[in-house]
ChimeraX commands (.cxc) that place a marker at each C-alpha (Angstrom):
marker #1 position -1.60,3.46,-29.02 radius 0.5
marker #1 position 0.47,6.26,-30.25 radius 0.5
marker #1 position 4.47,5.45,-31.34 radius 0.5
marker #1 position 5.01,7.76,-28.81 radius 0.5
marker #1 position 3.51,6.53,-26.11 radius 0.5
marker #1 position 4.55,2.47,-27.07 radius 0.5
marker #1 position 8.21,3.89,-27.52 radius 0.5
marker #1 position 8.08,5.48,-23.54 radius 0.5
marker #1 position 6.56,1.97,-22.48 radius 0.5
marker #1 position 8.84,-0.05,-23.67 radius 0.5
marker #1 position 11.88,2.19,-22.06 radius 0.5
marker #1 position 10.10,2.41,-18.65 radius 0.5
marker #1 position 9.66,-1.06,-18.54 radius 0.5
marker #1 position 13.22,-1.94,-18.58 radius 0.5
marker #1 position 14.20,0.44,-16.18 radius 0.5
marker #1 position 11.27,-0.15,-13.90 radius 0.5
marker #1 position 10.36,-3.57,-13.62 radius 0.5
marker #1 position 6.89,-3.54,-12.23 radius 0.5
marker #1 position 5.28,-1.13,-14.82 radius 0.5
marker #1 position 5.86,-4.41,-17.40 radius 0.5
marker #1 position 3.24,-6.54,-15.76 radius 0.5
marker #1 position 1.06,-3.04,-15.47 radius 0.5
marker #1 position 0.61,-2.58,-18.85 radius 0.5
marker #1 position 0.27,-5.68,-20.35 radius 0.5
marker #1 position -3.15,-7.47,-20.11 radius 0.5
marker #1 position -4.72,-10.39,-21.39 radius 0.5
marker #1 position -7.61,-9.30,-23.79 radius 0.5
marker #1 position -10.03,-11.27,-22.41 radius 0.5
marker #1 position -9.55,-10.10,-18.56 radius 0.5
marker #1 position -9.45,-6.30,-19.92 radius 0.5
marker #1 position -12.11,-3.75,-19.76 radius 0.5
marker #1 position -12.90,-0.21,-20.38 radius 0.5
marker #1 position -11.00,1.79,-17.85 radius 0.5
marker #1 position -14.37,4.26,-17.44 radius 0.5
marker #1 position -15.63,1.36,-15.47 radius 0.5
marker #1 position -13.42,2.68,-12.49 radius 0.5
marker #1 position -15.94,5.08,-11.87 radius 0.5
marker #1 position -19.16,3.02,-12.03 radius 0.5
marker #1 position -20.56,2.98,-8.56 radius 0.5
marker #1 position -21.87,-0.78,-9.17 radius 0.5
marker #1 position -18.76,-1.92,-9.90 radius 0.5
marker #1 position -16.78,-0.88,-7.54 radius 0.5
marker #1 position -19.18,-2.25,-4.82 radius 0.5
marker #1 position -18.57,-5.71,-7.11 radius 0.5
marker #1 position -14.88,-5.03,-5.68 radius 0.5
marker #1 position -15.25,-3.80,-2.05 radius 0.5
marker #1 position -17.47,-7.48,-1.87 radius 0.5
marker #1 position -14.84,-9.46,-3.40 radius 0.5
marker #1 position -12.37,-8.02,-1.20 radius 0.5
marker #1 position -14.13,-8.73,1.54 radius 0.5
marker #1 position -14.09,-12.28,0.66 radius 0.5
marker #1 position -10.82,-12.90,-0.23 radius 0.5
marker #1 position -9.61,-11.17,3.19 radius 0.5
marker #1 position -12.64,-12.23,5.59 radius 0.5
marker #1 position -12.21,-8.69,6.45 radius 0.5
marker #1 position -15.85,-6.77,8.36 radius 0.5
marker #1 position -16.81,-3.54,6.73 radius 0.5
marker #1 position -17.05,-1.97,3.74 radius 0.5
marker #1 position -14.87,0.96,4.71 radius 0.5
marker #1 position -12.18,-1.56,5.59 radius 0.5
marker #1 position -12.37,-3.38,1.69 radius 0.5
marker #1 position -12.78,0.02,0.34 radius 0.5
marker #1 position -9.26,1.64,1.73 radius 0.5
marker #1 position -7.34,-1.73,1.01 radius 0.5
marker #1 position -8.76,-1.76,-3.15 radius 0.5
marker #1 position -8.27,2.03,-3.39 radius 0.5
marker #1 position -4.21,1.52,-1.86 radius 0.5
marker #1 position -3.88,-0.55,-4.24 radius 0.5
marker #1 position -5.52,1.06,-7.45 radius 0.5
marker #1 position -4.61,4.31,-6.63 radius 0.5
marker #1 position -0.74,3.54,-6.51 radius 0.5
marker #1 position -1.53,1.52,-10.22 radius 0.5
marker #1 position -3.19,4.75,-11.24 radius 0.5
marker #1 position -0.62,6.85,-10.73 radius 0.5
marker #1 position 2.09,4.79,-11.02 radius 0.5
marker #1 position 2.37,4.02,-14.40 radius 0.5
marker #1 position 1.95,8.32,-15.11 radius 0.5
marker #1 position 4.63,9.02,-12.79 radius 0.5
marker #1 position 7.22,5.98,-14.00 radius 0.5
marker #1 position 7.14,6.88,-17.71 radius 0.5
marker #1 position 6.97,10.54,-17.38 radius 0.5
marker #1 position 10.44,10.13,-14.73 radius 0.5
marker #1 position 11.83,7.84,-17.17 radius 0.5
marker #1 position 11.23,9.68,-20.33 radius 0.5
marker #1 position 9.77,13.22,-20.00 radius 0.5
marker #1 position 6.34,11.43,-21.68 radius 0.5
marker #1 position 3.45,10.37,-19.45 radius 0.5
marker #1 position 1.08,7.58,-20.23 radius 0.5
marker #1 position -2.08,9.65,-20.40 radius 0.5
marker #1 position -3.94,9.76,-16.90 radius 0.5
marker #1 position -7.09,9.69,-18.26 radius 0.5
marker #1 position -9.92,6.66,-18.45 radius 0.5
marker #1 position -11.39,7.58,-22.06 radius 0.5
marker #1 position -9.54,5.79,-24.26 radius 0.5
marker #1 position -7.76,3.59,-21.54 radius 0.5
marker #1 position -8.04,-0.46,-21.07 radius 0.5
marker #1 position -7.34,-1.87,-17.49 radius 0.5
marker #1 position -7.31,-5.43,-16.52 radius 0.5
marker #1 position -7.91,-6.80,-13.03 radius 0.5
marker #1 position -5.20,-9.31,-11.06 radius 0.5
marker #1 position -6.25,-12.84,-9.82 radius 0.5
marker #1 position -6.46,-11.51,-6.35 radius 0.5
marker #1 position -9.29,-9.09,-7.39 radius 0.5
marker #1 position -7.03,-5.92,-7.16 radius 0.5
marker #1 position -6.36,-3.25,-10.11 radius 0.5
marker #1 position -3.75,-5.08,-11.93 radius 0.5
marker #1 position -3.16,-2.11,-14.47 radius 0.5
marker #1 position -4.05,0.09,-17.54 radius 0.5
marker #1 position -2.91,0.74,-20.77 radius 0.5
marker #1 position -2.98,4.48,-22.13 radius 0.5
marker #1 position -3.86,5.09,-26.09 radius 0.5
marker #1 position -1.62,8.34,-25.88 radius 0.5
marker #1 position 1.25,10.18,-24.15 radius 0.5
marker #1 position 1.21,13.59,-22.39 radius 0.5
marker #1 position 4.19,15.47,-23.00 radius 0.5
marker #1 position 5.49,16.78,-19.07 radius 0.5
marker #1 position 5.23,20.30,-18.73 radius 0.5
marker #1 position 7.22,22.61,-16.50 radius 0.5
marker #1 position 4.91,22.52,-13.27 radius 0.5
marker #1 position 3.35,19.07,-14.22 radius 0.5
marker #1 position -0.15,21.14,-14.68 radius 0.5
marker #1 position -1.63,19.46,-17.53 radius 0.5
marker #1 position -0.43,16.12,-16.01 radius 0.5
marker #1 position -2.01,17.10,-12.66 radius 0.5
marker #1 position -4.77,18.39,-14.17 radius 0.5
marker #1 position -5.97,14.85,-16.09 radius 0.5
marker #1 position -4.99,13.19,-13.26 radius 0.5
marker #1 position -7.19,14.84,-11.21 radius 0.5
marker #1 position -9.97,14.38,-13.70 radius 0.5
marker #1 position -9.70,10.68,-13.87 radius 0.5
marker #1 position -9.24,10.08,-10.07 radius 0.5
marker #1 position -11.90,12.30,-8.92 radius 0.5
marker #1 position -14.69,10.53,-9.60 radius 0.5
marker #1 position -13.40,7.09,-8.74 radius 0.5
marker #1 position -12.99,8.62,-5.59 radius 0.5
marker #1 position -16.26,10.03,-5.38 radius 0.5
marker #1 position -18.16,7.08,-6.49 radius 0.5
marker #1 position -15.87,4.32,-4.05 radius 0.5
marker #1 position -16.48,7.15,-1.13 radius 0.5
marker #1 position -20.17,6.29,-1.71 radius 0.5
marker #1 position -20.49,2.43,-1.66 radius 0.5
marker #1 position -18.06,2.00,1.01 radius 0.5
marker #1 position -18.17,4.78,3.05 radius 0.5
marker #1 position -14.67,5.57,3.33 radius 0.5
marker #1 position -13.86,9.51,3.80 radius 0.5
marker #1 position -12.51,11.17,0.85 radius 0.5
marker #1 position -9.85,12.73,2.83 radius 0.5
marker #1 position -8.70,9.25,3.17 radius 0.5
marker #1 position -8.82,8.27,-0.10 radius 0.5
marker #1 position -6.56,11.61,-0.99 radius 0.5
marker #1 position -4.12,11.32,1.90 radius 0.5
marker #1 position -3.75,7.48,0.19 radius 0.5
marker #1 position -3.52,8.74,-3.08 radius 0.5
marker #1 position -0.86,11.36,-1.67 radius 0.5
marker #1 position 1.32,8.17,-0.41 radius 0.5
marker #1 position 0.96,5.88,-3.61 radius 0.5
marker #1 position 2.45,8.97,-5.70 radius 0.5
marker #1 position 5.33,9.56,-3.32 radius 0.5
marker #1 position 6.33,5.71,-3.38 radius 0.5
marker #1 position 5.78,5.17,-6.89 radius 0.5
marker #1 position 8.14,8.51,-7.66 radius 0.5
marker #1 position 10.36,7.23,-5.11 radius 0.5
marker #1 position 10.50,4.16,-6.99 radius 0.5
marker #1 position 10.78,5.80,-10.49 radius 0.5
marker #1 position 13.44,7.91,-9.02 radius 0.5
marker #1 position 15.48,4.74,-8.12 radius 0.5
marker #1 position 15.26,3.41,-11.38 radius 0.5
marker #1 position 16.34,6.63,-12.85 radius 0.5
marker #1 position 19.46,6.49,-10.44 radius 0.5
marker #1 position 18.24,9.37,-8.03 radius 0.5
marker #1 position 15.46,8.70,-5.39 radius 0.5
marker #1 position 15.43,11.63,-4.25 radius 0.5
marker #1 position 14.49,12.94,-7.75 radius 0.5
marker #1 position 11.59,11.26,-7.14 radius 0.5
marker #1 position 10.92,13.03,-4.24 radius 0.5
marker #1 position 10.84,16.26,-5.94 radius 0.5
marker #1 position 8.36,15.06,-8.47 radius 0.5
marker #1 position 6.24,13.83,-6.29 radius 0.5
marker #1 position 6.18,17.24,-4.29 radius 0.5
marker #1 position 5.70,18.60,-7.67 radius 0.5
marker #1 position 2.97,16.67,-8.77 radius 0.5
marker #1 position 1.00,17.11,-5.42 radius 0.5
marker #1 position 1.43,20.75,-5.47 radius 0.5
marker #1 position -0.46,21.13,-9.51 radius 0.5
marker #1 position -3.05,18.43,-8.04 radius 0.5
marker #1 position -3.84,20.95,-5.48 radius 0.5
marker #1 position -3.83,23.96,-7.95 radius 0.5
marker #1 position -6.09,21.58,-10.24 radius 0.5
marker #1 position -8.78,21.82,-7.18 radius 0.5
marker #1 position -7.97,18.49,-5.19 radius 0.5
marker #1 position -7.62,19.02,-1.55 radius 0.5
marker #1 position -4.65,16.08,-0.49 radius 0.5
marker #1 position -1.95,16.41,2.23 radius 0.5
marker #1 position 1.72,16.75,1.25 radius 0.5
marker #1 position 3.61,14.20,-0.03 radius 0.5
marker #1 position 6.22,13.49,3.16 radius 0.5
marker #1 position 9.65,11.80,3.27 radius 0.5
marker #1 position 12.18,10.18,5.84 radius 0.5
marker #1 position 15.90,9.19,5.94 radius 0.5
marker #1 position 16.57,6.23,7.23 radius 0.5
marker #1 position 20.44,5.22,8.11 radius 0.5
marker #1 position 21.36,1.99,8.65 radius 0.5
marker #1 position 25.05,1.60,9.38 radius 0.5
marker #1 position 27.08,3.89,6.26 radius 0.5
marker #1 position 23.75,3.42,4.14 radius 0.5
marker #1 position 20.94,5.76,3.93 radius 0.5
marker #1 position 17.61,5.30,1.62 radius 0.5
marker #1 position 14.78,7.28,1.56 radius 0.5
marker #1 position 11.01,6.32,1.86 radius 0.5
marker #1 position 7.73,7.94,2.46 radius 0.5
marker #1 position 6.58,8.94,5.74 radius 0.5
marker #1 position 2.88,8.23,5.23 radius 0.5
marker #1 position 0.25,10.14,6.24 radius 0.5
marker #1 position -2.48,7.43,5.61 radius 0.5
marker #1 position -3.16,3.55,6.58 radius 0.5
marker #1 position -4.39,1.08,4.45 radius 0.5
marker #1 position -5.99,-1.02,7.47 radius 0.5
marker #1 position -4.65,-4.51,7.13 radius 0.5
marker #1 position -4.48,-4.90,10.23 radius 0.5
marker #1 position -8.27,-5.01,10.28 radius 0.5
marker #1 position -7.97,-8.15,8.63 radius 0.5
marker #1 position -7.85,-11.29,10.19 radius 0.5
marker #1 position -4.18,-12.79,10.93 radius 0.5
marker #1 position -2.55,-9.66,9.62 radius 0.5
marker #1 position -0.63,-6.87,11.24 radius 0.5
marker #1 position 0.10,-3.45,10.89 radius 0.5
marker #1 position 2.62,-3.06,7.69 radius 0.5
marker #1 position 6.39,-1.93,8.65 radius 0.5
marker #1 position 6.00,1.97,7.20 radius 0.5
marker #1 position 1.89,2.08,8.93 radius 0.5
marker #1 position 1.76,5.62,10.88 radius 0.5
marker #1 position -0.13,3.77,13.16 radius 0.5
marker #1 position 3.31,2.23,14.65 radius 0.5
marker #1 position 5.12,3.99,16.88 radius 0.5
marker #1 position 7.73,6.22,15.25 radius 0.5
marker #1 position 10.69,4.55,17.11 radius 0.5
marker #1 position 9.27,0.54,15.81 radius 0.5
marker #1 position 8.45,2.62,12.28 radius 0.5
marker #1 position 12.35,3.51,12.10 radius 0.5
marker #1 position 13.54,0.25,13.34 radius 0.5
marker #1 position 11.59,-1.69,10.59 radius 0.5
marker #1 position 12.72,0.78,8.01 radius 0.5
marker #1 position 16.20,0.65,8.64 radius 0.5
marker #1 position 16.29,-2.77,8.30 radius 0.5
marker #1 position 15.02,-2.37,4.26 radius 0.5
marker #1 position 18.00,0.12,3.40 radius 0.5
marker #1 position 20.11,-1.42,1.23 radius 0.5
marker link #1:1,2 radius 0.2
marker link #1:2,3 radius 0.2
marker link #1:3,4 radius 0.2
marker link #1:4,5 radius 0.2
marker link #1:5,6 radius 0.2
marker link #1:6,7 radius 0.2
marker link #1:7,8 radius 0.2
marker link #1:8,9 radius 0.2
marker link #1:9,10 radius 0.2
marker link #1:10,11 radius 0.2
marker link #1:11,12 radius 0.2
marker link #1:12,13 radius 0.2
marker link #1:13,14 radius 0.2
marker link #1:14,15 radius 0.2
marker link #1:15,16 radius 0.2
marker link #1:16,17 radius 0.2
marker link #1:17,18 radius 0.2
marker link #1:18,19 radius 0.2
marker link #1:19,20 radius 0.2
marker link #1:20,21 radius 0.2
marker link #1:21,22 radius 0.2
marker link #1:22,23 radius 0.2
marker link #1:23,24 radius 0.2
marker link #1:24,25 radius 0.2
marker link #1:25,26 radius 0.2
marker link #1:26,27 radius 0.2
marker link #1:27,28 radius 0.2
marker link #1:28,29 radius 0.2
marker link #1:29,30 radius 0.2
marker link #1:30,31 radius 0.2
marker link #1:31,32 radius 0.2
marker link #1:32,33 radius 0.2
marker link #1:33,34 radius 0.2
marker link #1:34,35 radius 0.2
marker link #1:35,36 radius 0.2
marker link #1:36,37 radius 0.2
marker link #1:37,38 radius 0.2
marker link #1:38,39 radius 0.2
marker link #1:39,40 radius 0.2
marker link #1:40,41 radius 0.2
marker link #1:41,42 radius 0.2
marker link #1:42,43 radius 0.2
marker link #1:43,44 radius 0.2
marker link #1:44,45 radius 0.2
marker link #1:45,46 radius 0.2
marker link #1:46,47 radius 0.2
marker link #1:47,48 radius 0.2
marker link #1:48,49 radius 0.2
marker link #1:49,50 radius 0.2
marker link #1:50,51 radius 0.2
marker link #1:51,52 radius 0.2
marker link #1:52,53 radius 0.2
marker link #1:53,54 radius 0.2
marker link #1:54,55 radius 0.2
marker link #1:55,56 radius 0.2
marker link #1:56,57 radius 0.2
marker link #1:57,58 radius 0.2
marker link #1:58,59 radius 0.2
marker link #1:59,60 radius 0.2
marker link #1:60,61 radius 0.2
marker link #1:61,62 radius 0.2
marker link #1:62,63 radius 0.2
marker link #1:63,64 radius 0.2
marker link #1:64,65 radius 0.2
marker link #1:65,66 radius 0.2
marker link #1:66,67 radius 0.2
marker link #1:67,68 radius 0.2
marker link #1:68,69 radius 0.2
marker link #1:69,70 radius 0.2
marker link #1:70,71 radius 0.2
marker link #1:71,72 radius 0.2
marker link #1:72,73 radius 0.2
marker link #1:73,74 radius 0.2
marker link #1:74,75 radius 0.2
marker link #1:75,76 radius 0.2
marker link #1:76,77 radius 0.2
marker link #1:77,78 radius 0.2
marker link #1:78,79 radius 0.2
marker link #1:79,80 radius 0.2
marker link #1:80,81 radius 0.2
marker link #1:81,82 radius 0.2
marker link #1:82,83 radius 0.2
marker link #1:83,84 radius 0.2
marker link #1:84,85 radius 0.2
marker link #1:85,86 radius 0.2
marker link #1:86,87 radius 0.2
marker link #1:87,88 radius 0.2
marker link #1:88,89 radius 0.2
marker link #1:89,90 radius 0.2
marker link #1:90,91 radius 0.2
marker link #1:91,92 radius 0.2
marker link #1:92,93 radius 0.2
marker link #1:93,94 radius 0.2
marker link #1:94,95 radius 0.2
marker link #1:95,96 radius 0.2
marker link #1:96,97 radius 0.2
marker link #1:97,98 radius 0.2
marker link #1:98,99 radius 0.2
marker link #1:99,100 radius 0.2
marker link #1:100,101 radius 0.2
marker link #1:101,102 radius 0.2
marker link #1:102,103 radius 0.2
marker link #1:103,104 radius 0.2
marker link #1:104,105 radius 0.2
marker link #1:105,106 radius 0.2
marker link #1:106,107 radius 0.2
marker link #1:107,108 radius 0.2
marker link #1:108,109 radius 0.2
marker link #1:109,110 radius 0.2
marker link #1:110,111 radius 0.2
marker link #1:111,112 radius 0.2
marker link #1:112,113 radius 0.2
marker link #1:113,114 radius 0.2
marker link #1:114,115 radius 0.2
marker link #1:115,116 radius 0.2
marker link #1:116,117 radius 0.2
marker link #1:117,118 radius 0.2
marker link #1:118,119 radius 0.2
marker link #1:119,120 radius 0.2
marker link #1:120,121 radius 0.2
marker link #1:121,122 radius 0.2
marker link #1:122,123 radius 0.2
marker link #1:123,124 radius 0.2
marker link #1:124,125 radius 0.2
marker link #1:125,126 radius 0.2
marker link #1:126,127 radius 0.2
marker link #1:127,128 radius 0.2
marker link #1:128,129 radius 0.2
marker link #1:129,130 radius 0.2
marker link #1:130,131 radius 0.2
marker link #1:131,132 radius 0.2
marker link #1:132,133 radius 0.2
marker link #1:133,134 radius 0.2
marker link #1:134,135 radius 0.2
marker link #1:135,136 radius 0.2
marker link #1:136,137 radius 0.2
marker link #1:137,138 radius 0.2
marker link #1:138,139 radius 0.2
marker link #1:139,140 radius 0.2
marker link #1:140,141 radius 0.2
marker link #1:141,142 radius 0.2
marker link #1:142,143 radius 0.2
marker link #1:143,144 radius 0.2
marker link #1:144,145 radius 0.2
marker link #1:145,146 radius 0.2
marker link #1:146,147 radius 0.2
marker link #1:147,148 radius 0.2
marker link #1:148,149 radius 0.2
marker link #1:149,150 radius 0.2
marker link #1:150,151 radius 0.2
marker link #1:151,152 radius 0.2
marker link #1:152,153 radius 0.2
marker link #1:153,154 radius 0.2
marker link #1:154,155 radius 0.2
marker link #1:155,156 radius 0.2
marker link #1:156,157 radius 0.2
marker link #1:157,158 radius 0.2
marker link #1:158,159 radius 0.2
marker link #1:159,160 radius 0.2
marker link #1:160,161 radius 0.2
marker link #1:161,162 radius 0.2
marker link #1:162,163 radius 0.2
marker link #1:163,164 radius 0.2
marker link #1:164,165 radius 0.2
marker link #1:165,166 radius 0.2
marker link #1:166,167 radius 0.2
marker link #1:167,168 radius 0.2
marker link #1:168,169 radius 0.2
marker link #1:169,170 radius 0.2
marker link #1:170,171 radius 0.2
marker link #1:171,172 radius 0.2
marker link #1:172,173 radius 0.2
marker link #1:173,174 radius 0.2
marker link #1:174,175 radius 0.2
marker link #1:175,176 radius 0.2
marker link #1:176,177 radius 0.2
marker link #1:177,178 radius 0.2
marker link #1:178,179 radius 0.2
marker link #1:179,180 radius 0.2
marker link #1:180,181 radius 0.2
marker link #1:181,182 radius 0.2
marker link #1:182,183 radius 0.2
marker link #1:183,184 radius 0.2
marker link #1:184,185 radius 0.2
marker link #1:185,186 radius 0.2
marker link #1:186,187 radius 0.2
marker link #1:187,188 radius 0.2
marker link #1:188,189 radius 0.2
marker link #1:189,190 radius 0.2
marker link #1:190,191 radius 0.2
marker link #1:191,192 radius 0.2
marker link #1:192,193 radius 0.2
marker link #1:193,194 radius 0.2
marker link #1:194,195 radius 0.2
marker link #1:195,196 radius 0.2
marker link #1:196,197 radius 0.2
marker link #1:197,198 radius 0.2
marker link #1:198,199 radius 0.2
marker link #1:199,200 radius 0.2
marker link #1:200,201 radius 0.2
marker link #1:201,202 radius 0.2
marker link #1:202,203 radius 0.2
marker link #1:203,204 radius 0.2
marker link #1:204,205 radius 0.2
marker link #1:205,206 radius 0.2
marker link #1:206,207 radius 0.2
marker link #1:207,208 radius 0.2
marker link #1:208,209 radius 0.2
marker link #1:209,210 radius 0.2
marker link #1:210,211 radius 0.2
marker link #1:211,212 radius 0.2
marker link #1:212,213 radius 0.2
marker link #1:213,214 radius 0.2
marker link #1:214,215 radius 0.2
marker link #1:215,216 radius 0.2
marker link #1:216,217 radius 0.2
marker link #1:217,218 radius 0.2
marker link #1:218,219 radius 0.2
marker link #1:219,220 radius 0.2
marker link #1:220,221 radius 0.2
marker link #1:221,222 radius 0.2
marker link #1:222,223 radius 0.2
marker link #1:223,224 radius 0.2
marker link #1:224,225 radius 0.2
marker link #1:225,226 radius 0.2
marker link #1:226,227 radius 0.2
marker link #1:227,228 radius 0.2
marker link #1:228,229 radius 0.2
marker link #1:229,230 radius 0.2
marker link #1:230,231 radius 0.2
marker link #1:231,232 radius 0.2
marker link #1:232,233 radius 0.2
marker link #1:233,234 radius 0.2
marker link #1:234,235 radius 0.2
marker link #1:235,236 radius 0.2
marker link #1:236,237 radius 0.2
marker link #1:237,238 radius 0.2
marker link #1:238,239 radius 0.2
marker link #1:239,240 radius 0.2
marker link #1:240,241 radius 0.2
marker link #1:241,242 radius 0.2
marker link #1:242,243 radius 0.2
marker link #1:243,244 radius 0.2
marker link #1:244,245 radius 0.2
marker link #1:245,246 radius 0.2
marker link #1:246,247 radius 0.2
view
């Protein structure tokens, strides 16, 4: 790892909390983050995930390990470039990721940083390298549509900004990144909806979170329900739910 890139770790991690436990890793639980796009292995996950959740279908295990990975995958990019103007490199070449006790992507560790650019294209466009043919090869042993898969993608970049933008004292900051960073995805060939955002007031307080445009079915699972922000709730129960998280 590059001085660089260990000195823009270390700062995101103070300021955003969650990106500690994302990029460290026991050795033994870590592997080569190319493995992300073996087709094997990722039916390994859809069947573990299955397990754990007694969930029916591929399709179903497939969207709920991709909402999670996909909002690790981009996460950690989007925190440290917010934070410092340095991204941990997108890419899965020289990258080590680790998997959590519950089966899901529990993070990975970049060897270098990539310098943000005016119009986040070089960002976009290793993102869009790496995630592509995760994507493609998940799509295949589970069956889930890649428009999906894109639309989730779309809504695990707009949180994690969101997030990221928080940290950095200006959520809506994060918005704008994450409009950003969607629009040079979609110039680096990836076809993904916009990245879309709500108000929500609750009394003199007002936060903003993402209006999603996908679901990650967990209400397909048994005992669960739909989650408070699902687009599959009514817009009016959405809101209510919503405003009762602004603080």
């Amino acid at each position: 790892m590059d001085e660089q890139l260990r000195r823009a770790y270390e700062l995101t991690a103070r300021r955003v909390p969650m990106i500690a436990d994302q990029i460290a890793h026991p050795g033994a639980a870590s592997f080569p983050a190319v493995r992300l796009t073996d087709p094997g292995w990722l039916a390994d996950r859809v069947a573990d995930t299955e397990a754990r959740w007694g969930s029916d279908g591929p399709r179903v295990n497939g969207t709920l390990w991709w909402y999670s990975a996909s909002s690790t995958l981009t996460g950690i990019p989007i925190a440290t470039a917010l934070v410092t103007g340095v991204a941990a490199h997108p890419g899965l070449g020289d990258a080590v990721a680790f998997l959590r006790d519950d089966g899901y992507l529990g993070g990975i560790t970049a060897s270098s940083g990539l310098p943000v650019t005016e119009g986040l294209s070089e960002l976009a466009a290793e993102m869009a390298a790496a995630l592509t043919p995760i994507v493609d090869a998940l799509a295949a042993v589970s069956g889930v549509r890649h428009a999906a898969m894109w639309a989730i993608t779309t809504d695990s970049i707009a949180n994690r900004a969101l997030d990221a933008g928080t940290a950095c004292g200006d959520r809506a900051r994060g918005s704008i990144f994450a409009r950003g960073l969607v629009d040079a995805l979609r110039r680096a060939g990836v076809v993904l909806p916009d990245p879309r955002f709500v108000d929500v007031r609750a009394g003199t307080l007002s936060r903003r979170f993402t209006q999603r445009a996908s679901c990650c079915l967990i209400y397909e699972t048994p005992g669960s329900g739909k989650c408070v922000s699902c687009p599959r709730r009514p817009a009016e129960d959405r809101l209510r739910g919503l405003a009762a998280l602004v603080t």
